[in-house]
ZAMARGU-4260 file (C-alpha; in steps of 0.2 Angstrom, whole numbers, plus 5000, padded with zeros to 4 digits):
<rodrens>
0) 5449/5535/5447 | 5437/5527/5437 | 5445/5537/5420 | 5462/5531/5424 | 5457/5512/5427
5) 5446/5511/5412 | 5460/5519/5400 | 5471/5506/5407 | 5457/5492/5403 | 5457/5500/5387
10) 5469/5506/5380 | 5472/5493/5368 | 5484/5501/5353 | 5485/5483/5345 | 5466/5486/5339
15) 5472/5496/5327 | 5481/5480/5318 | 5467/5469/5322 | 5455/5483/5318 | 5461/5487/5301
20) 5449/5489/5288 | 5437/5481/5300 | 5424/5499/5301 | 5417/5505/5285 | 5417/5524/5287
25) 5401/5526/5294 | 5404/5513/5305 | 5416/5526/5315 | 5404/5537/5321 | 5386/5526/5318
30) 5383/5507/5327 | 5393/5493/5321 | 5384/5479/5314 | 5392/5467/5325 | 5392/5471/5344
35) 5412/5463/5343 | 5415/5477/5332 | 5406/5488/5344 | 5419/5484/5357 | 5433/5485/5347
40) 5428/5502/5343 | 5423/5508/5360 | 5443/5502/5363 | 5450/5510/5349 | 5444/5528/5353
45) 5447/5525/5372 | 5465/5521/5366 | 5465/5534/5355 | 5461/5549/5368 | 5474/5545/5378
50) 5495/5547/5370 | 5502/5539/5385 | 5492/5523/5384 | 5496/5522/5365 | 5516/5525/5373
55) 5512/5511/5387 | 5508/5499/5375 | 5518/5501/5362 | 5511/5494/5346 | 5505/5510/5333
60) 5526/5512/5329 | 5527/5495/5322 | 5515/5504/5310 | 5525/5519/5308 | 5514/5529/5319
65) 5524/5538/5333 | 5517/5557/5335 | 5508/5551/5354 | 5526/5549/5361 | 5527/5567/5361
70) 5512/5571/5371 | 5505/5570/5387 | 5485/5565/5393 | 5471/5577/5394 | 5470/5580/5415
75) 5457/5594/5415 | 5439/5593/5421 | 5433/5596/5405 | 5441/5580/5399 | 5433/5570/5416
80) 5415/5577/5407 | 5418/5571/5391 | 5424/5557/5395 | 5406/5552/5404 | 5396/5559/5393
85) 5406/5546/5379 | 5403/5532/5392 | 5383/5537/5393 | 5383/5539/5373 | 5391/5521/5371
90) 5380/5513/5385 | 5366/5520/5373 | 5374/5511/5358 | 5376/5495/5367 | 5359/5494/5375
95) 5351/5495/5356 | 5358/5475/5354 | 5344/5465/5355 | 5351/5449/5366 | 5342/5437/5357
100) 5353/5442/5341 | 5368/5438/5352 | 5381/5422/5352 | 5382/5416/5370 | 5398/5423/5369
105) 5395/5440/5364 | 5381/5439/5378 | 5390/5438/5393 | 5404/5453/5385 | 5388/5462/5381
110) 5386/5458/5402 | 5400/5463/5407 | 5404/5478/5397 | 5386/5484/5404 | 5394/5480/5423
115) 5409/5492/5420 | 5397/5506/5409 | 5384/5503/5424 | 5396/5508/5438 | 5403/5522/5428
120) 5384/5530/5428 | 5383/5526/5446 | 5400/5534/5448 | 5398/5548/5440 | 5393/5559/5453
125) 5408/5556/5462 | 5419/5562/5451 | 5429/5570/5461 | 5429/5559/5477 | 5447/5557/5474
130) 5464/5565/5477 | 5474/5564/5459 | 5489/5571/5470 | 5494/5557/5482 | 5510/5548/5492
135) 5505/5532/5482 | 5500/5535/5465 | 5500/5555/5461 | 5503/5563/5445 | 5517/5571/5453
140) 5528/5553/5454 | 5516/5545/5443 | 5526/5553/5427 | 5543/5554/5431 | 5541/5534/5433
145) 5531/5533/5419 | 5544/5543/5408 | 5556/5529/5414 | 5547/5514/5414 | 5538/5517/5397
150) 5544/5532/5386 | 5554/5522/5374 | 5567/5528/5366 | 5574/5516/5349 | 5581/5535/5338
155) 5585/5550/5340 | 5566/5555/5336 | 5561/5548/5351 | 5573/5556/5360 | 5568/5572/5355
160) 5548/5565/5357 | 5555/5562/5378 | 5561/5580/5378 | 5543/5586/5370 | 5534/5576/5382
165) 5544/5584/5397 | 5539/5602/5390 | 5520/5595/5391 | 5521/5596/5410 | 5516/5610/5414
170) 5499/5611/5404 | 5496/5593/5412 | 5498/5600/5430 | 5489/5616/5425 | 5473/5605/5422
175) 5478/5595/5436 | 5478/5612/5447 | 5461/5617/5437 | 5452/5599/5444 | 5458/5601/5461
180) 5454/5620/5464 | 5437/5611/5460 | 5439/5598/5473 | 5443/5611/5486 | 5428/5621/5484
185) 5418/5606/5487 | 5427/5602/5502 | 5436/5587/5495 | 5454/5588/5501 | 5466/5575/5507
190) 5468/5573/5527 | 5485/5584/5530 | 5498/5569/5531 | 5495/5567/5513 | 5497/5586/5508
195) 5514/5585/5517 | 5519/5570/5509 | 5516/5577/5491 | 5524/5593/5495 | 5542/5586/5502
200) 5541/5574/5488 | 5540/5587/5475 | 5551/5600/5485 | 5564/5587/5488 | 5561/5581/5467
205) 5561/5600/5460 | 5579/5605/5470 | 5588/5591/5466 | 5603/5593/5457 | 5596/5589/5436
210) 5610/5577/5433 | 5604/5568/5448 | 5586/5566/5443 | 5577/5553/5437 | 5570/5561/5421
215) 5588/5566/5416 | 5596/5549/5422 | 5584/5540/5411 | 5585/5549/5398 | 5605/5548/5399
220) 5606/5529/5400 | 5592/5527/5384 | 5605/5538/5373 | 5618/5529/5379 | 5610/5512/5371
225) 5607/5518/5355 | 5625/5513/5347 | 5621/5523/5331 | 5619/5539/5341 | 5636/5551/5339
230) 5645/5557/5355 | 5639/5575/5350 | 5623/5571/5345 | 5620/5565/5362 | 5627/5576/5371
235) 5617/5592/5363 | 5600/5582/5367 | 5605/5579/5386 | 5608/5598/5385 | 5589/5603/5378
240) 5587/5587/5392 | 5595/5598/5407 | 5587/5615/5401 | 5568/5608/5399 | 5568/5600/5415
245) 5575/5616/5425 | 5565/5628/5415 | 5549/5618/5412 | 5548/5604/5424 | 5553/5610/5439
250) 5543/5627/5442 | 5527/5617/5437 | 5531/5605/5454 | 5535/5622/5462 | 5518/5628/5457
255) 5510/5611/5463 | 5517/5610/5477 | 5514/5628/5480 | 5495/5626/5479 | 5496/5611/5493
260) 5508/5623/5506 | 5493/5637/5503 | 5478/5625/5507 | 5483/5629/5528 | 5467/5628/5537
265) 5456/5619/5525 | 5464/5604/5527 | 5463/5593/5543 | 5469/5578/5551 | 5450/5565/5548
270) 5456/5552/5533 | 5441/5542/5529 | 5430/5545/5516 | 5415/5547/5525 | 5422/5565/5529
275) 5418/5571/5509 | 5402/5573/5502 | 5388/5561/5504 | 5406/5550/5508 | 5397/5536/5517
280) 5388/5532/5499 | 5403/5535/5489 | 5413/5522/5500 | 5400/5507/5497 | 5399/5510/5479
285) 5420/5509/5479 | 5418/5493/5489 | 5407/5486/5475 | 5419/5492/5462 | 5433/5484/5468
290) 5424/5467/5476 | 5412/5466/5464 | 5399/5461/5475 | 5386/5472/5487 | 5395/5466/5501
295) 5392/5482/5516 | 5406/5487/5525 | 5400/5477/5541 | 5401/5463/5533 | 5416/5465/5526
300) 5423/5471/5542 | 5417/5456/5553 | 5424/5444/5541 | 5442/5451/5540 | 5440/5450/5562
305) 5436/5431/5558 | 5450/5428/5546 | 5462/5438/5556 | 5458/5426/5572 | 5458/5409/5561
310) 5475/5414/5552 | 5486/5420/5567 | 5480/5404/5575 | 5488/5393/5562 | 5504/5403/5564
315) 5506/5403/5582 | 5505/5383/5580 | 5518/5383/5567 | 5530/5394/5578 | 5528/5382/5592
320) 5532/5367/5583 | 5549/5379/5577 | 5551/5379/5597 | 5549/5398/5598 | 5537/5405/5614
325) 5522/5408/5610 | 5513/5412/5628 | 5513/5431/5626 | 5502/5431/5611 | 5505/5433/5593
330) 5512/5451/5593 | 5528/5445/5603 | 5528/5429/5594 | 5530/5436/5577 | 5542/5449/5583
335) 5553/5435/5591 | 5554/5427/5573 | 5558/5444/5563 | 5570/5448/5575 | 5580/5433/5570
340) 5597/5439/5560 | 5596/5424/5549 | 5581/5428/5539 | 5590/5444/5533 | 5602/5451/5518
345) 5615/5462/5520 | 5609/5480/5520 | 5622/5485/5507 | 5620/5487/5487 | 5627/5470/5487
350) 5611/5462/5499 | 5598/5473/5489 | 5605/5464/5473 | 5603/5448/5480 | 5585/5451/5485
355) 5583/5454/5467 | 5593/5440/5459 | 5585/5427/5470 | 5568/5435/5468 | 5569/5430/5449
360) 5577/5411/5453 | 5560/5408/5465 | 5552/5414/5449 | 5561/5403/5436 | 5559/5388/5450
365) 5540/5388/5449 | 5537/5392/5428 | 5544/5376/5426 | 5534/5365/5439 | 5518/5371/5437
370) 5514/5356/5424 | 5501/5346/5437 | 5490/5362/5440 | 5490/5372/5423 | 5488/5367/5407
375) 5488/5386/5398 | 5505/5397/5400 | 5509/5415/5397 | 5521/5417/5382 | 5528/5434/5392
380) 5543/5435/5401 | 5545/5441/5416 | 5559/5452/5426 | 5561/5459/5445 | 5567/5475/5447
385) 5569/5489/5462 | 5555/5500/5465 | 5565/5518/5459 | 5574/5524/5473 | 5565/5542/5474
390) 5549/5536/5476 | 5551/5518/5488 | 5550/5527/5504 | 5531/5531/5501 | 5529/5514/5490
395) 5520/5497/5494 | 5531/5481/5496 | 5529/5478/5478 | 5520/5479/5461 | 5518/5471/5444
400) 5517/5481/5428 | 5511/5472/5412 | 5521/5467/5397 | 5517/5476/5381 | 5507/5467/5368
405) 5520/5470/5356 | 5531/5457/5365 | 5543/5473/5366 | 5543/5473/5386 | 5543/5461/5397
410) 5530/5459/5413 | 5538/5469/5429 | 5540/5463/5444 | 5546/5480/5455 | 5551/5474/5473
415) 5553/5489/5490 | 5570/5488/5496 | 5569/5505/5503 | 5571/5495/5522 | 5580/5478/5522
420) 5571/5472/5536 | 5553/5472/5525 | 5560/5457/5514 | 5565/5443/5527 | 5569/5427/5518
425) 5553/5417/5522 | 5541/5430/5512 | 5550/5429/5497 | 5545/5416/5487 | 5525/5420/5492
430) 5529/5437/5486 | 5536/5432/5470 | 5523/5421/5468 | 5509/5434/5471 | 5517/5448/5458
435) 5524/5437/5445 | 5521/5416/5442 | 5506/5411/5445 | 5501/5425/5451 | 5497/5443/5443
440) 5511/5440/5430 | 5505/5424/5424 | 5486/5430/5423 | 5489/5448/5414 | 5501/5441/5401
445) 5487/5424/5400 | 5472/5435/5398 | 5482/5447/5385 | 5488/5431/5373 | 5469/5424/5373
450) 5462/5423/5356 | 5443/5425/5348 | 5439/5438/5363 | 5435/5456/5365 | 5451/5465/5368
455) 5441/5474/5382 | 5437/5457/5391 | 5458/5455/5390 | 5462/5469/5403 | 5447/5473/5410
460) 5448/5478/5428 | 5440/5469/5439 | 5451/5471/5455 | 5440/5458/5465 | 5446/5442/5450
465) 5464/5451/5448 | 5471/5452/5466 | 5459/5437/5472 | 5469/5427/5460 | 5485/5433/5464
470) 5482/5429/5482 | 5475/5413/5478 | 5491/5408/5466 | 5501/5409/5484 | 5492/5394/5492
475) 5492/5385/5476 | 5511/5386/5476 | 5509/5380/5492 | 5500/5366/5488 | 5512/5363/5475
480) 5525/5361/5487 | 5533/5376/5485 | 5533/5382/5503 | 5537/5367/5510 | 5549/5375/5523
485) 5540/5379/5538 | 5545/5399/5537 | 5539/5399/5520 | 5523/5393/5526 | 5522/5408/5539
490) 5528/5418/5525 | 5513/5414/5515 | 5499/5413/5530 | 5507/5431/5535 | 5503/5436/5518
495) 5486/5429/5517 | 5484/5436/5537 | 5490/5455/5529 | 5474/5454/5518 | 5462/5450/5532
500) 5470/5464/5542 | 5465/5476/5526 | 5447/5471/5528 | 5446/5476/5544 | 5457/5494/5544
505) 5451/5500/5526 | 5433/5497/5534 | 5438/5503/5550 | 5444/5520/5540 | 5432/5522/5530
510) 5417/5518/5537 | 5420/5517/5557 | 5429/5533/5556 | 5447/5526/5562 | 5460/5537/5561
515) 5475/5534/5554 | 5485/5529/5569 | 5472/5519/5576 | 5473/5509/5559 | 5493/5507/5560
520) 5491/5503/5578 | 5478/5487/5573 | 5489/5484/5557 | 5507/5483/5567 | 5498/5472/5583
525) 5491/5462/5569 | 5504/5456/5557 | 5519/5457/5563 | 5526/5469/5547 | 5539/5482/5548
530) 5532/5497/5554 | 5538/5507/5537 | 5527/5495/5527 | 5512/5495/5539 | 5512/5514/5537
535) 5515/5516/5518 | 5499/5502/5518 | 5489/5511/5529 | 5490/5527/5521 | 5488/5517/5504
540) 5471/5513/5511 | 5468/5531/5515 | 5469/5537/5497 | 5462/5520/5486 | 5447/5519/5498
545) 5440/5500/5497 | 5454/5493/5484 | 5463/5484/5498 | 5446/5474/5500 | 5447/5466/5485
550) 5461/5454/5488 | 5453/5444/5502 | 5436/5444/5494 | 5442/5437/5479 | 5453/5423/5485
555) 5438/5417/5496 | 5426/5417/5480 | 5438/5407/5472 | 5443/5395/5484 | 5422/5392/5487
560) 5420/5390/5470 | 5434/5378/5468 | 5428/5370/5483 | 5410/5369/5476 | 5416/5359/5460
565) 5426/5347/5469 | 5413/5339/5480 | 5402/5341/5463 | 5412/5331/5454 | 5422/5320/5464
570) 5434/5309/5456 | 5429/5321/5438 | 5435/5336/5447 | 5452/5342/5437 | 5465/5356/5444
575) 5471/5360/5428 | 5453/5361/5419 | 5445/5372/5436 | 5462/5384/5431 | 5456/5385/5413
580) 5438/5390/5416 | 5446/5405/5427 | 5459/5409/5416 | 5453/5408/5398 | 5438/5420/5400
585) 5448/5434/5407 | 5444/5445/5423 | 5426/5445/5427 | 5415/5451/5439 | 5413/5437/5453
590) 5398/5433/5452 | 5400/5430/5430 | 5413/5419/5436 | 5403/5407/5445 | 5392/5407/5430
595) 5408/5400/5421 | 5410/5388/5436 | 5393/5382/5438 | 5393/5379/5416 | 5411/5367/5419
600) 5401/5359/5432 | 5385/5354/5422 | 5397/5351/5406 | 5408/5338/5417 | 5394/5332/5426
605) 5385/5325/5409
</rodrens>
C-alpha cells in the first residue's frame, strides 16, 4: 500500500522540465547541495521506477520521450525490497541537513518529508499486510481501467505502445502471483467473500466476448479519433489488439484467478485485520497513516458513536419540520424519505445521462460563486463521468482522479450509477461538491498549480488533510447557501453522518472483531443508504483497513482549527485568508497544519 501511494505522491514526470540541468552528474547519485534539489531528486527516481506513473502524468512526451507507454510496473517482492531499501538510503541522505542551515521553508518539507520516510520504516515490516488482489482496487480491475482512463493514444506509435503494454500483462501478474504465494505462507489471505469477488470478476472479464471488452472497446474508440490514421491501418492494429488480449491477457486472469479458486481451506470467513500477523499493531499504525494522529481505535470508535447520535438528531428534526413521522426512530424515518419516487431518475440510459449532466451544472453553479470564501482557484477543469460499467457493481459511490500536470486531462469526477436508487436528488450536489469544487477537485488541481514548493509537498498523501477537506468543502457549500433546500441539507448531514458511521464499523472490524454482516447491519440501521452501497463500503473497509477514518478526523481538525482562529481574531478573522493558509501549503500532516494555523494567528494578531 504504502509503494503505490507514495508513487502516486511522487511521481511527478514534470520534474524532469523543472529538473533540467538542475544536478551536476555527481549530484545524481551523491547528496545535493541544496535539500530542494534533494527532493526533486528523491521525485525524479521515484517517477522514473515506475512507466505507468510517467503514463499517468503525462509530461516526458512533450519532451519527445515516450518508451514508458509501452511498459507496465515492476509488481514483484523484489521490487517491494528495493524500494525500502531506497526509502532508508534517502532518509539517511535527508537526515545529514543540518536544520539550522535550513530556510523555514525547507524546514517544515524537511518535516514532513521525515513523517512519510518515518512511517515507511515503521511500515516496513508489514509489507505484506495487504491484499493486492481485491473487489475495490485490485490489479486485476486496476489495469484495464487504467488502460482506458490513462494510456493515451495521439499516433499510431502509441497505439502500438497500448498493444505492448497489454503483452506486459502476464509478467506483471506473474510477480503479482510470486508476492501473494508469499502472503499465503504467512497466513495473510483475504477473508473468502473477497476471493469470490475477484474470481467472478476475472472469470466473468477473461470469457467475454474480445469485441466486448473494455481494453478492445478503448482501444477502438482511441483509433477511431485519430483523423490521420487510414481505415486499414486501424483495422490491422485492432486485429494485433483482438489476438494479444485472447492470447496474452486473458490466460494471465485465468491463471490469477486460478491461484484464488485453489486457496480452499486456507481461507475463511474472519475479515479484520487483527486476524494476520501481529494484525492488532499493524491496524494502529494504518490508523496513524491515514489520520495522521495517534488516535487508538477506542477513541476513534467512541467518537464516531458520538457523531452518529448528534447528526441523526439534526435530521430526524429536519424530517419533522418536512411533516414526515419520525416516532419509529431514524431507520424508518429515512427509509420513509428514500422511498419517495420524486427524488429519483429514470432508470434508463436516458436517467443515468441526466445524473451526469446535472452533476456537471451543480459543479459549474458553485466554480462561479465561490468569490466570498476563496480568493485562490484551480486553473484545471473538471468533468463527471460513469464509473466503467464492468467494474460499478463492486465500486464505491464515487471517485475523483487528478488532472495531468501537462494540462492534457482534465480532473475526473467518476460518479456509480450501477443502482438508480444510490443517487436520490437531495445528495447530489453534496456529492459533487465532495469529489469536484471545492472539494477534492479544487484542492489537487490547487496544490498541483502552487509555485516556489517541493513537487513532493504538491501530492503528498496525507488522507487525514485530503478527505477532511473534501468533507469539510460540503458544509462550506452549505454555508454558502448552496443547500439551502431542506433535502439537500439532509443530503449533506447524511453524508457527513456516513463518515461517523465509518468510524464506528472500520473500528468495529478491525479492532472489535466485527464481522462483516455485523458491520452492514450497523451501516444499513445507521444511514439510511441503499443496501448495494452499504455493502460495496463495508467491504471497502475490509480491505483499505483504517483509510475510511480519515475523512471524519480530518473535517473535525479543520472545523477546530478554523474555530480556534475565529474566536482568536474576532472581527480580524478572514474566510478567504483561514482558506489560503490551508490550501497554499499543500496536504500536511494535521498536526503541521495547526502549526500553519497557529503562525496566521500570531501574524494577524500583531
Amino acid at each position: 500500500m504504502i509503494k503505490k501511494i507514495l508513487l502516486w505522491l511522487l511521481g511527478l514526470v514534470f520534474v524532469l522540465l523543472i529538473l533540467a540541468g538542475a544536478f551536476a552528474a555527481h549530484e545524481w547519485n551523491a547528496k545535493p547541495f541544496y535539500v530542494n534539489n534533494f527532493f526533486n531528486r528523491f521525485a525524479l527516481k521515484m517517477a522514473l521506477s515506475s512507466p505507468e506513473t510517467l503514463s499517468s502524468l503525462h509530461f516526458l512526451e512533450s519532451m519527445g520521450i515516450n518508451g514508458h507507454n509501452a511498459d507496465l510496473d515492476d509488481a514483484s517482492p523484489q521490487s517491494t525490497d528495493e524500494f525500502f531499501e531506497f526509502l532508508a538510503s534517502e532518509k539517511r541522505v535527508l537526515q545529514s541537513y543540518s536544520d539550522n542551515s535550513l530556510s523555514k521553508d525547507e524546514l517544515m518539507s524537511k518535516q514532513i518529508a521525515m513523517y512519510l520516510l518515518d512511517f515507511a520504516e515503521d511500515a516496513e515490516k508489514y509489507k505484506y499486510h495487504n491484499y493486492p488482489v481485491n473487489q475495490l482496487f485490485g490489479v486485476q480491475n486496476g489495469f484495464p481501467t487504467f488502460m482506458e482512463a490513462q494510456h493515451q493514444i495521439n499516433d499510431e506509435e502509441e497505439a502500438e505502445f497500448y498493444i505492448q503494454r497489454m503483452t506486459k500483462l502476464p509478467r506483471k501478474f506473474s510477480q503479482v502471483l510470486e508476492g501473494l504465494r508469499v502472503r499465503t505462507a504467512e497466513g495473510i489471505i483475504p477473508p473468502k467473500f473477497v476471493i469470490n469477488r475477484v474470481i467472478e470478476e476475472m472469470t466473468n472479464f477473461s470469457q467475454q466476448a474480445v469485441t466486448e471488452n473494455i481494453l478492445y472497446q478503448s482501444f477502438d474508440k482511441k483509433l477511431s479519433a485519430l483523423e490521420d490514421l487510414a481505415p486499414e491501418d486501424k483495422q490491422r492494429l485492432l486485429n494485433k489488439a483482438k489476438e494479444v488480449i485472447e492470447s496474452e491477457v486473458y490466460p494471465a486472469y485465468v491463471q490469477l484467478s486460478q491461484y484464488f479458486e485453489g486457496l480452499g481451506d486456507k481461507a475463511n470467513n474472519d475479515d479484520g485485520f487483527w486476524k494476520l500477523p501481529d494484525g492488532d499493531n499493524a491496524y494502529r499504525l494504518a490508523l496513524k497513516f491515514f489520520t495522521t494522529t495517534d488516535y487508538t481505535p477506542d477513541y476513534i470508535h467512541n467518537v464516531g458513536l458520538a457523531e452518529v447520535t448528534r447528526i441523526q438528531a439534526e435530521i430526524l428534526a429536519i424530517l419533522e419540520s418536512e411533516g414526515f413521522d419520525i416516532s419509529a426512530g431514524f431507520e424508518n424515518a429515512i427509509e420513509l424519505l428514500a422511498a419517495e419516487p420524486r427524488f429519483y431518475y429514470a432508470d434508463t440510459d436516458e436517467g443515468r445521462q441526466q445524473i451526469l449532466d446535472d452533476y456537471q451544472k451543480i459543479i459549474d453553479e458553485i466554480e462561479v460563486g465561490m468569490d466570498s470564501a476563496f480568493r485562490i482557484k484551480a486553473k484545471a477543469g473538471v468533468e463527471v463521468k460513469r464509473i466503467p460499467e464492468f467494474k460499478e457493481k463492486t465500486s464505491p459511490g464515487a471517485y475523483y482522479n487528478g488532472p495531468a500536470v501537462d494540462g492534457s486531462r482534465p480532473g475526473i469526477f467518476y460518479a456509480n450509477l450501477y443502482d438508480i436508487k444510490a443517487t436520490p436528488k437531495y445528495s447530489m450536489r453534496t456529492l459533487a461538491y465532495h469529489e469536484a469544487i471545492p472539494g477534492h477537485h479544487f484542492q489537487i488541481a490547487v496544490a498541483q498549480e502552487l509555485e516556489d514548493m517541493p513537487l513532493f509537498r504538491k501530492f503528498a498523501p496525507f488522507t487525514a488533510y485530503v478527505e477532511g477537506w473534501a468533507l469539510y468543502s460540503e458544509r462550506v457549500a452549505w454555508e454558502l447557501g448552496f443547500q439551502s433546500n431542506p433535502y439537500d441539507n439532509i443530503g449533506r448531514l447524511q453524508a457527513e453522518l456516513f463518515r461517523a458511521v465509518r468510524l464506528v464499523v472500520d473500528t468495529g472490524i478491525h479492532a472489535k472483531r466485527w464481522t462483516r454482516e455485523e458491520a452492514i447491519a450497523y451501516m444499513k440501521k445507521n444511514t439510511g443508504m441503499a443496501q448495494t452501497d452499504v455493502v460495496s463500503e463495508v467491504e471497502r473497509y475490509i480491505v483499505m483497513p483504517g483509510q475510511a477514518c480519515a475523512y471524519k478526523v480530518g473535517m473535525m481538525k479543520i472545523l477546530e482549527l478554523r474555530s480556534k482562529a475565529k474566536v482568536s481574531l474576532g472581527d480580524r478573522f478572514d474566510l478567504r485568508d483561514f482558506h489560503d493558509v490551508v490550501l497554499k501549503n499543500g496536504a500536511v500532516p494535521l498536526d503541521i497544519l495547526e502549526v500553519f494555523i497557529d503562525e496566521y494567528i500570531a501574524d494577524k494578531s500583531l
